[in-house]
N, C-alpha and C positions, 0 to 999 in steps of 0.2 A: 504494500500500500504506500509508503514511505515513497517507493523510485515512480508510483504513478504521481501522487501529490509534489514532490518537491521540484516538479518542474515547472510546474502552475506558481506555485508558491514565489518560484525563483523571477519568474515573467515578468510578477507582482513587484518585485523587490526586495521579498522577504525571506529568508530562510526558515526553515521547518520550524527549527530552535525557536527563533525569535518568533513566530506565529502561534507557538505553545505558550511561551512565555506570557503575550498579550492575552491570549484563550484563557491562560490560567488567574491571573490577574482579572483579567472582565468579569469572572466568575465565582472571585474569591477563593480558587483553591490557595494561594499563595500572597500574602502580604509583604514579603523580605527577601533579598535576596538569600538570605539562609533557607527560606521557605522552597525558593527553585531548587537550590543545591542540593538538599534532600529531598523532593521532588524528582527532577532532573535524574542524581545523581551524578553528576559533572563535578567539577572542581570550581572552587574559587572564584580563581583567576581568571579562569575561560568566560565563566558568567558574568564577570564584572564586566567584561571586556564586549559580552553580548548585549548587557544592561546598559553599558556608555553608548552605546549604536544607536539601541532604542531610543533612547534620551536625547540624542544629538541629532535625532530626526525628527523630533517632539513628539514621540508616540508615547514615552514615561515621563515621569518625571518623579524625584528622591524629595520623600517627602519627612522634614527630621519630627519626631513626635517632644512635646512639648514639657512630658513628663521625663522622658530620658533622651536625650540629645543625642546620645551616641545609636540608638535605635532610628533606623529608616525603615520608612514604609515604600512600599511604591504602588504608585495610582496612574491611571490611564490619564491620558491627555484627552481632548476632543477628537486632536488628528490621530491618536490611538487607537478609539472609541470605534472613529470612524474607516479606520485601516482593516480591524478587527470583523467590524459587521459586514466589511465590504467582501473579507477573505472566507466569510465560514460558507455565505452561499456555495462559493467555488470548488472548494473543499468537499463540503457534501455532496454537489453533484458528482464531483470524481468517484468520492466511495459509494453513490447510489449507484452510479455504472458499473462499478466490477461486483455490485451486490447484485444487480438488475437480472440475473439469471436465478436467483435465488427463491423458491417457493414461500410461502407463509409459513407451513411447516418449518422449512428449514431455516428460517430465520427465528423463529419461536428456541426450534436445536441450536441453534448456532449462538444465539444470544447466553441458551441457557449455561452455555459452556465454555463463553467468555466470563461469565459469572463464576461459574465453579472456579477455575485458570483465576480469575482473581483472589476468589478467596485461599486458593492455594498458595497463591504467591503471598497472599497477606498477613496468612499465617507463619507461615518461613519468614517472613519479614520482623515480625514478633519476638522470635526465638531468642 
């Protein structure tokens, strides 16, 4: 799915990375860049360096909280907002096409068992 999406994505101007990053942020899975890094699972360094992009193209922007200064947040921008809304359309119709062969049945199977596959992983995750 990844080598169908990231050519679209790239069209756009955006990298996979960076289009999760905005997804996950739009959505609240992630408030900080510690939040992507375990998230992610990336390093540091790399994500800071994905997070200065975003920012320097006004889609984020580091937002310091008031009660501890050294705590950042990050928050969409408008042009973020709007990069983001612009890209899930596109997105989804790629993974509707290669799902598009797919019965109802098998998607009812196929759901159930990215389900199961996650809680497998989430529990290893735990350990």
């Amino acid at each position: 799915m990844l080598r169908v999406v990231e050519p679209v994505l790239a069209a756009c101007g955006v990298s996979f990375q960076q289009y999760l990053i905005l997804l996950w942020v739009r959505d609240g899975v992630v408030v900080n860049p510690r939040d992507i890094r375990d998230q992610y699972g990336h390093d540091s360094g790399a994500l800071t360096r994905v997070i200065d992009q975003l920012a320097e193209r006004g889609f984020l922007e580091r937002v310091r909280r008031n009660r501890d200064r050294r705590k950042v947040e990050l928050k969409l921008t408008n042009g973020g907002r709007a990069a983001i809304d612009g890209l899930i359309p596109i997105v989804v119709a790629k993974q509707n096409a290669v799902l598009m062969e797919f019965g109802v049945a098998e998607m009812r199977e196929f759901h159930r068992l990215l389900v199961k596959l996650d809680d497998g992983l989430s529990t290893l995750l735990r350990e």
